[in-house]
N, C-alpha and C positions, 0 to 999 in steps of 0.2 A: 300942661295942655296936651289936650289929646294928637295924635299927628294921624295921617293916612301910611296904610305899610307899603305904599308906592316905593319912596323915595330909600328905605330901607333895607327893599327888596330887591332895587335894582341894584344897588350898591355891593350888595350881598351875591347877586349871580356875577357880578364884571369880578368880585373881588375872591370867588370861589369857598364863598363860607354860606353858612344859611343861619336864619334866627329865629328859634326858637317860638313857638307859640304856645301858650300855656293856659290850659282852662283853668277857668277860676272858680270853685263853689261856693265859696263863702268871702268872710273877711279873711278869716289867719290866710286864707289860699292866696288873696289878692296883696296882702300886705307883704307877704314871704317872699312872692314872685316880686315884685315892685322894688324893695329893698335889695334882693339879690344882684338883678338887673343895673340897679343904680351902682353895689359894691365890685360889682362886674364892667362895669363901663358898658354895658353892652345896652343894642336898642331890643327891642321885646313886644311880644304880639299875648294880650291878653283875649284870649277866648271863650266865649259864651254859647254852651249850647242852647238851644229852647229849653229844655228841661231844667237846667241852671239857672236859664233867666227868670225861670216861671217859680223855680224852689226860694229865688232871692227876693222875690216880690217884685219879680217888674222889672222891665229895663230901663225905666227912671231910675228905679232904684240904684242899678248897678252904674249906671252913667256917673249920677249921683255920690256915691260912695267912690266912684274910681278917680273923679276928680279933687273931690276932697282930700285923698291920698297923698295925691300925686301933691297938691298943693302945703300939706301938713308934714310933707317925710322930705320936702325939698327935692323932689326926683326932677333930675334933668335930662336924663338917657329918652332918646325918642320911644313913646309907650305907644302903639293902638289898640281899639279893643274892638274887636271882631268878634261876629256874630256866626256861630261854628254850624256847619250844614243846615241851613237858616231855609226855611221855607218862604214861597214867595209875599205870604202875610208876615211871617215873621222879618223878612226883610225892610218890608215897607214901616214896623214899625219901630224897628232900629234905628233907622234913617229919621224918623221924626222924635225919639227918645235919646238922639247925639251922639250915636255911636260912629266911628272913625275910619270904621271899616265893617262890609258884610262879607259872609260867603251864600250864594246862591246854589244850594245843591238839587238842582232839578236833572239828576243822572236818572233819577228813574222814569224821566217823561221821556215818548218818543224825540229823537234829535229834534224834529223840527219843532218842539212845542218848545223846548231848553231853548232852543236859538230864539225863540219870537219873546220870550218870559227875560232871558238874558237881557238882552237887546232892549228891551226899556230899561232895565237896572241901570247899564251901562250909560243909560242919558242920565237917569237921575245922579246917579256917584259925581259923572262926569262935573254935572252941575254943581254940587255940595262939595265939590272937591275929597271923595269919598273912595277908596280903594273898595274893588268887587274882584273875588273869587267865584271860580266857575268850578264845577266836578263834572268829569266823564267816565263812566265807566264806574260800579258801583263798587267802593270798598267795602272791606270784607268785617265780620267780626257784628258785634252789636253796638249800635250809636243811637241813643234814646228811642230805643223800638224797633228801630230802623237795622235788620239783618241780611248783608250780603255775603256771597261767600270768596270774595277778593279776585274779582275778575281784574282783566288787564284792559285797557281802555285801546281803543280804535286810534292809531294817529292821526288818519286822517278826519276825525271827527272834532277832533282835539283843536285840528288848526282851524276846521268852522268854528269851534268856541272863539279860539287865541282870536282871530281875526275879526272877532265882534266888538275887541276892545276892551277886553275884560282886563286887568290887572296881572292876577296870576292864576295859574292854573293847576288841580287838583287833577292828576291822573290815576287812573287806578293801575299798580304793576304786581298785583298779587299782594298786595300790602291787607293788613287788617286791624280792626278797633278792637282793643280789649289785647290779653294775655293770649300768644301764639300756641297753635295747638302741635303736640310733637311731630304729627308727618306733614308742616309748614313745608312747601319747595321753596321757599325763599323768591326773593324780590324777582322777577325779570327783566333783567337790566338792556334786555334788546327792546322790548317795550320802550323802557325807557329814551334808550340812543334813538328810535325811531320817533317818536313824541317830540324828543329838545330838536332833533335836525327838520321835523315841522315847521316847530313853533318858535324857534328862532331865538330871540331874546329873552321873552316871555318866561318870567321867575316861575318856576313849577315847586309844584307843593307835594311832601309827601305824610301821606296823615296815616294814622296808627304809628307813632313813633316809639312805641314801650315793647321794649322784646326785639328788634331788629341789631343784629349782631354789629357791633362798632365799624368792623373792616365794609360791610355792606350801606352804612351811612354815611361813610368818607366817599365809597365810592359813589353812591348815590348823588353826594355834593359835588363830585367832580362832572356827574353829569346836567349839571342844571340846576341841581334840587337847593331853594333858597331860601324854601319855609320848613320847618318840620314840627308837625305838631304832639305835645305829649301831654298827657291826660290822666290814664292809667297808673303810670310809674309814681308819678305824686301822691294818689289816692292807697295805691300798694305803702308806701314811706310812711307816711302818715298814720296811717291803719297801724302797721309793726310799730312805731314810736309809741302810740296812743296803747297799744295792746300790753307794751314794758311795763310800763308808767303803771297802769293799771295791775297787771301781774305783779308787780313789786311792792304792789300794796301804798304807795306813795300819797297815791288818794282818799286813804284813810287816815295819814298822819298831819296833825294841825291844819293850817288852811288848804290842803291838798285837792280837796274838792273843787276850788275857786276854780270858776271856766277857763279866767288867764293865766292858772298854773297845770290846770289839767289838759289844754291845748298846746301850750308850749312847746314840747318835745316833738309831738307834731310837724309843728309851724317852723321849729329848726330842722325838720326830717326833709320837711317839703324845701327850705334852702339850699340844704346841700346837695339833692337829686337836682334842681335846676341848674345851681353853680355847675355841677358834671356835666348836663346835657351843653349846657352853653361853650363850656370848656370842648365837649366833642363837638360841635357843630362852629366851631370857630369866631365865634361873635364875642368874643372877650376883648376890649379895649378897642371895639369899631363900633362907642356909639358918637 
């Protein structure tokens, strides 16, 4: 059963770890991530961008298949599945296709339009017992079309979000989507300290998680940070598994072709980068 990434995430900021959020594209992605999580004791944030929901047929679809999962693999680690930089349409039909959690990224409207568009999200979630994520400040990198170039978010804009009631909150601190480019300056983490002594309790989110140096993610968590989402790193794993598999010729030898031998390697590539990520971000044996 699906849960809200409230109770998760708070648990996660008192207790100085963060969990992991992990987009999902297909089956092997959702089954890999779901079983890892479960082998890991840990609780887990599946992620759905628009473009993922739209390539899987629908977010019934994915509701669908994720419950199913959860029911057939015996998973009892708390799962949500989140709706990843989710447009205010894309929101509302999350919310009626049984998703558990959305994020609302209206960073690129004027503040005052993000607050009035927030601000009903927040009744709705409220009511459906529904975790909402807010973003300030636009992150950097490409996210299904969507290119920013990793600005740092306003704190005091931050705590007109926090203070609307939103869930948790997505700052921008120089962070970016996609593979880091070599003159990266890295996170800034006064951004940061300035944002968490805003926003107080409020579990903060840090997206683009693939490529950010380990020592900079620990400290990250030490500041606040409760979610971290990764995307990227899985799709890279995946890719070099599948690329072996194939370069070794394996898929020319007897049933090698079969789609559930020639995803396999894959779908164990994609375990062991989450198994890591959970391991650094502290979420093993607190689900």
């Amino acid at each position: 059963m699906l849960v809200s990434a409230k109770e998760m995430l708070t648990k996660a900021k008192q207790g100085k770890y963060a969990v992991g959020q992990f987009n999902i594209n297909n089956l092997e992605w959702t089954k890999a991530i779901l079983l890892t999580a479960q082998e890991c004791n840990s609780p887990v944030i599946l992620g759905v961008s628009e473009g993922a929901g739209k390539y899987m047929c629908g977010y019934k679809t994915v509701v669908g298949m994720v419950n199913g999962m959860i029911e057939e693999l015996g998973i009892t680690v708390p799962v949500a599945l989140h709706l990843d930089h989710g447009s205010y349409d894309g929101c509302m039909k999350c919310i009626e296709a049984g998703f558990s959690s959305i994020m609302f990224d209206g960073s690129h409207y004027p503040i005052d339009e993000n607050v009035a568009k927030t601000s009903e999200l927040v009744k709705i979630c409220a009511e459906k017992g529904m975790s909402l994520e807010a973003e300030v400040g636009s992150i950097g990198g490409e996210e299904d079309g969507v290119v920013g170039a990793g600005e740092c978010a306003d704190p005091d804009e931050c705590k007109s979000i926090a203070d609307l009631g939103v869930t948790m909150l997505a700052a921008g601190i120089g962070n970016i989507h996609g593979k880091y480019p070599e003159n990266w300056k890295g996170l800034s983490f006064e951004t940061l300290a300035a944002v968490q002594e805003k926003t107080g309790e409020m579990p903060l989110v840090l997206h683009g998680g693939t490529g950010i140096p380990e020592e900079m993610i620990k400290k990250a968590i030490s500041l606040g940070v409760a979610k971290i989402n990764v995307n990227t790193e899985c799709q890279l794993s995946f890719a070099a598994a599948t690329r072996a598999y194939i370069e070794a010729g394996k898929d020319l030898s007897g049933k090698g072709f079969d789609p559930r031998k020639l995803l396999a390697p894959g779908t164990e590539a994609i375990k062991a980068t989450v198994k890591e990520k959970m391991e650094l971000f502290g979420s093993v044996n607190k689900a």
